[in-house]
C-alpha positions in Angstrom: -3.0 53.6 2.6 -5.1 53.5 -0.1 -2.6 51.0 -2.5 -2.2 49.0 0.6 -5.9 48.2 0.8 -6.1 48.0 -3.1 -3.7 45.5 -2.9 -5.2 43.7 0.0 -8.5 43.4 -2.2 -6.8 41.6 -5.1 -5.5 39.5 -2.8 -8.5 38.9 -1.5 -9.9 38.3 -4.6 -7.4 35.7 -5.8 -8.2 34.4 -2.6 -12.2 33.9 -3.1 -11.3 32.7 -7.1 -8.7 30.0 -5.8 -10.9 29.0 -3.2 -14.2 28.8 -5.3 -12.0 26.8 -8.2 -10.8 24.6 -5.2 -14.0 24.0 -4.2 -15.5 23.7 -7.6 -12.9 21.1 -8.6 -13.4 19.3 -4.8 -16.9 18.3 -6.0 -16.0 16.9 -9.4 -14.1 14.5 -8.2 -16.3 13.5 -5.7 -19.0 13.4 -8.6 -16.3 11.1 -10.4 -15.7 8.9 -8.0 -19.6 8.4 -7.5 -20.1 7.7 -10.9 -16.8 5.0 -11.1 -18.4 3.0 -8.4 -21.9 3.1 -10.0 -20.0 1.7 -13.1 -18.3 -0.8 -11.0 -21.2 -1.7 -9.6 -23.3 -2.0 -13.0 -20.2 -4.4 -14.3 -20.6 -6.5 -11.4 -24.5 -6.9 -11.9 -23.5 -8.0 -15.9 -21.4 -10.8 -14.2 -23.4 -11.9 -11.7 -26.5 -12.2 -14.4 -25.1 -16.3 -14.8 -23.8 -19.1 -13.0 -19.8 -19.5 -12.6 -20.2 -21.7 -16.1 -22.1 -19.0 -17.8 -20.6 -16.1 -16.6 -19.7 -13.2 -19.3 -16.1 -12.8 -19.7 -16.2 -9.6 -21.1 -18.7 -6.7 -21.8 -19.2 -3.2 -22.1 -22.1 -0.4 -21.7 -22.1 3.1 -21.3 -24.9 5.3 -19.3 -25.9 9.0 -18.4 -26.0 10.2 -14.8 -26.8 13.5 -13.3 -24.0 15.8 -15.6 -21.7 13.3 -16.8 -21.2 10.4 -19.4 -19.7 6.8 -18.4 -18.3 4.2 -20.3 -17.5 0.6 -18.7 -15.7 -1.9 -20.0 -14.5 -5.0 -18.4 -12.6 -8.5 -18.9 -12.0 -11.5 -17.1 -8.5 -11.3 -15.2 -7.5 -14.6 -16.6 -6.8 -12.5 -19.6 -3.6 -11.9 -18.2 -0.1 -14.8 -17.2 -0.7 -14.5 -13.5 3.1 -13.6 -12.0 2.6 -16.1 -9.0 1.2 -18.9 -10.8 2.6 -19.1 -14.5 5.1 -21.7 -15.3 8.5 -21.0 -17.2 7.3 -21.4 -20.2 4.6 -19.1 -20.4 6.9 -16.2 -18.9 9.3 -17.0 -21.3 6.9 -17.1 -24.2 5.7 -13.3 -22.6 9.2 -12.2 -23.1 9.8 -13.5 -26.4 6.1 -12.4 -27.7 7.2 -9.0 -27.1 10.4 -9.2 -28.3 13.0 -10.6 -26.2 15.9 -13.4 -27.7 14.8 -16.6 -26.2 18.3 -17.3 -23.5 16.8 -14.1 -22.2 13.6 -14.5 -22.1 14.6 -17.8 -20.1 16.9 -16.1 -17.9 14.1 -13.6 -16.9 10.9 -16.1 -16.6 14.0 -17.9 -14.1 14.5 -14.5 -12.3 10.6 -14.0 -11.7 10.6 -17.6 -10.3 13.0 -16.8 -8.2 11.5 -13.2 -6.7 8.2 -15.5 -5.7 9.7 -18.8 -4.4 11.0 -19.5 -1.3 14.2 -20.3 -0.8 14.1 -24.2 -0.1 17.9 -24.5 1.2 19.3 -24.2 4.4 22.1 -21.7 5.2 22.4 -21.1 1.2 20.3 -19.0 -0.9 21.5 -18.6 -4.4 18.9 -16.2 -5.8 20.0 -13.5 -2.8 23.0 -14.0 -3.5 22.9 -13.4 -7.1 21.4 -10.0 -6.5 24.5 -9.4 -4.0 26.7 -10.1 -6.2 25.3 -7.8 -9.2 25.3 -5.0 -6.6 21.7 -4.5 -5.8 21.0 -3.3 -2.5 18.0 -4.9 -1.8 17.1 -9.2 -1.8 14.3 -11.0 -3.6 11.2 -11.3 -2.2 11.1 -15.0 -2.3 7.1 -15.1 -1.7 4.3 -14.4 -3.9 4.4 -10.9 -5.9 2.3 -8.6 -4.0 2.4 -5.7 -6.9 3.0 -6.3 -10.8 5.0 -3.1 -10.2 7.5 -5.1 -8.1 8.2 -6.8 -11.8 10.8 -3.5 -11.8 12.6 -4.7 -9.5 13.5 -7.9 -10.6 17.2 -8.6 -11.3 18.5 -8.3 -15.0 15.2 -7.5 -16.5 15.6 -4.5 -19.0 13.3 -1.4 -18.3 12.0 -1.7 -21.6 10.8 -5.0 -21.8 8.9 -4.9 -18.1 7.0 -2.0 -19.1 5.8 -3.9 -22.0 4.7 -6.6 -20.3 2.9 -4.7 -17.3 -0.1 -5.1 -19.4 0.0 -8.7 -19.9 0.5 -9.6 -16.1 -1.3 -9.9 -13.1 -1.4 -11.4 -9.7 -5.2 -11.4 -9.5 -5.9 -14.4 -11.7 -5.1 -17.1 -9.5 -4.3 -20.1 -12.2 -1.8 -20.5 -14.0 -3.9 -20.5 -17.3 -4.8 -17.8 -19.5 -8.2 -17.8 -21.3 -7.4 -17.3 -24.4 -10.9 -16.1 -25.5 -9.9 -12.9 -23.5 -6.0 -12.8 -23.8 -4.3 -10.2 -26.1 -2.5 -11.9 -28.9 0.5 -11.6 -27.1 -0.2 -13.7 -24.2 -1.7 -16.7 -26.2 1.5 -16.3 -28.7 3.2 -17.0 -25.0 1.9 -20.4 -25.0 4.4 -23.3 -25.5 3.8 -24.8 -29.0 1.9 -22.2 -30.9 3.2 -20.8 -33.9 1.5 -17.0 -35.1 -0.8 -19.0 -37.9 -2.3 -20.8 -35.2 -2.8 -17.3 -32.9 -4.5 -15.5 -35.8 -6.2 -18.7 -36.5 -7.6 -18.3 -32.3 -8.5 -14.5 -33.3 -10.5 -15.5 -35.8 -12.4 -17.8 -34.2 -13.2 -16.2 -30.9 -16.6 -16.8 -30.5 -18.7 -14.7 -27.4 -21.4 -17.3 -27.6 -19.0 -20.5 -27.9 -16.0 -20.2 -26.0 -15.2 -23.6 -26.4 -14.8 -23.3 -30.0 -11.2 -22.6 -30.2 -10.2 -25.2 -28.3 -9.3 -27.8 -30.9 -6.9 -25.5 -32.5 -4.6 -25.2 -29.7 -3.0 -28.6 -29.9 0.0 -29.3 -27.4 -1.0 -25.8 -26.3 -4.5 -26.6 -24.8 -2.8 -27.6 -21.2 -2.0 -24.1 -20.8 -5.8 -22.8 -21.0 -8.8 -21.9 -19.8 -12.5 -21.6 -21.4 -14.8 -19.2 -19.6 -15.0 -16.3 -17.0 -13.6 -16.5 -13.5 -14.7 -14.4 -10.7 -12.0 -11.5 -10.6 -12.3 -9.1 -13.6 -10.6 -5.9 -14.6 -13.1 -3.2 -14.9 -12.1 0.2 -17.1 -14.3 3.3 -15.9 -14.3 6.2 -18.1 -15.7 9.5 -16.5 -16.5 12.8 -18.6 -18.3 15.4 -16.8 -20.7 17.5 -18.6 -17.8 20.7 -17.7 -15.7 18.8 -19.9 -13.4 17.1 -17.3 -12.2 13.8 -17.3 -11.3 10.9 -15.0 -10.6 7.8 -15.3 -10.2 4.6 -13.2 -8.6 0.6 -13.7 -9.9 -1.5 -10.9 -9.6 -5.4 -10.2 -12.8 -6.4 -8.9 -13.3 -10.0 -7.4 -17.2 -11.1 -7.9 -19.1 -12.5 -4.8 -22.4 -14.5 -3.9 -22.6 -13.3 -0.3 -23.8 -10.0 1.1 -22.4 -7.8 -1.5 -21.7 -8.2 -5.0 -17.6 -7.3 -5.1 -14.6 -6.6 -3.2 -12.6 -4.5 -4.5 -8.7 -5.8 -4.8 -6.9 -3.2 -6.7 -7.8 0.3 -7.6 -5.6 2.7 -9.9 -7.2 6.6 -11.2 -5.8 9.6 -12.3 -7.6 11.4 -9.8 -3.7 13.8 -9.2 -3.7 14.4 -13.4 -7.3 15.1 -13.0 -7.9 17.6 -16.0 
């Protein structure tokens, strides 16, 4: 009798300890996700400061609240070759930036075109049925991309190459320009005519308080770009909690003039690796 209730106490025990470190770790994340959308929400008050002409196109701050540390840093979507709107040669330029031969590079910009247009032909689709013939199980889309993740499903585009490139897309930027005061060197080296002299030359001259001022170096190029902040922006929240956990959060935000200053169109955390 007596080892039974010994053992019911320890399991009691591990009860009460699991319970309290459930609890414990039930608050934190509320506390971190309290603490994102006060980031979020200082990001959007750094945009809406200007006009649509003036707005910043990037920034970053970092703030104290309650038991935790915050860091905030965001960028104008049109950073990134928008998969719905981006002509040929800009996804082939992606594709070759990061390292693909140029016939398929082509093939693939092709293949993307193909997931997001309609099929314009009655009683024959040649995009399906290229995916039925190579096996696949499943048909293109044939309307806009709804996920950049759907990039992985994308016939005859290596593994590899999309997960490279997940960083340099979106479906958020609406244009098919990039602003290459914002862009990572390898989406303006994805602009047609632009050799890598003339994309360091860009770096270089990247100037916060003229964005204008790389615009004669682009050349043929300058068709392909944009000069100046656009309402959606990419907002990076880092969260450290004074107990030493972390979080972290990657949200596409779309700044507003009406009742409230955001909506929020895509939201990705590590909330399940919390650590």
């Amino acid at each position: 009798m007596m080892a039974a209730l010994a053992a019911l106490a320890g399991l009691y025990a591990a009860f009460v300890s699991n319970t309290a470190a459930s609890a414990r770790l039930f608050d934190d994340r509320l506390q971190a996700e309290a603490l994102i959308y006060a980031g979020l929400e200082l990001a959007a008050l750094r945009v809406l400061g200007g006009k649509d002409d003036d707005r910043p196109s990037s920034g970053e701050t970092a703030f104290r609240l309650g038991r935790a540390t915050v860091v905030v840093t965001f960028r104008s979507e049109a950073a990134r070759i928008d998969l719905n709107e981006a002509p040929k040669p800009l996804l082939s330029g992606l594709f070759v930036a990061l390292g693909a031969k140029q016939d398929d590079a082509d093939f693939a910009a092709d293949r993307i075109i193909g997931w997001r247009k309609a099929n314009s032909v009655p009683g024959r689709n040649e995009e399906a049925d290229r995916y039925r013939d190579a096996g696949v199980r499943y048909a293109p889309r044939q309307s806009p991309f709804q996920n950049i993740a759907e990039l992985r499903f994308v016939l005859g585009l290596p593994a590899d190459l999309v997960e490279r490139a997940l960083s340099f897309v979106t479906i958020f930027n609406g244009h098919a320009e990039i602003d290459v005061n914002e862009a990572a060197p390898e989406v303006i080296a994805s602009l047609p005519h632009i050799s890598p002299d003339v994309v360091a030359a860009i770096l270089r001259a990247r100037d916060p308080q003229n964005p204008s001022a790389v615009v004669n170096l682009l050349g043929a190029a300058r068709s392909g770009i944009s000069v100046g902040g656009r309402r959606p922006i990419r907002a990076a929240v880092a969260v450290r909690l004074d107990s030493g956990r972390k979080v972290s959060a990657d949200v596409v935000l779309l700044i507003t003039d009406g009742g409230t200053p955001y909506r929020i169109l895509a939201w990705r955390d590590n909330f399940d690796g919390f650590q």
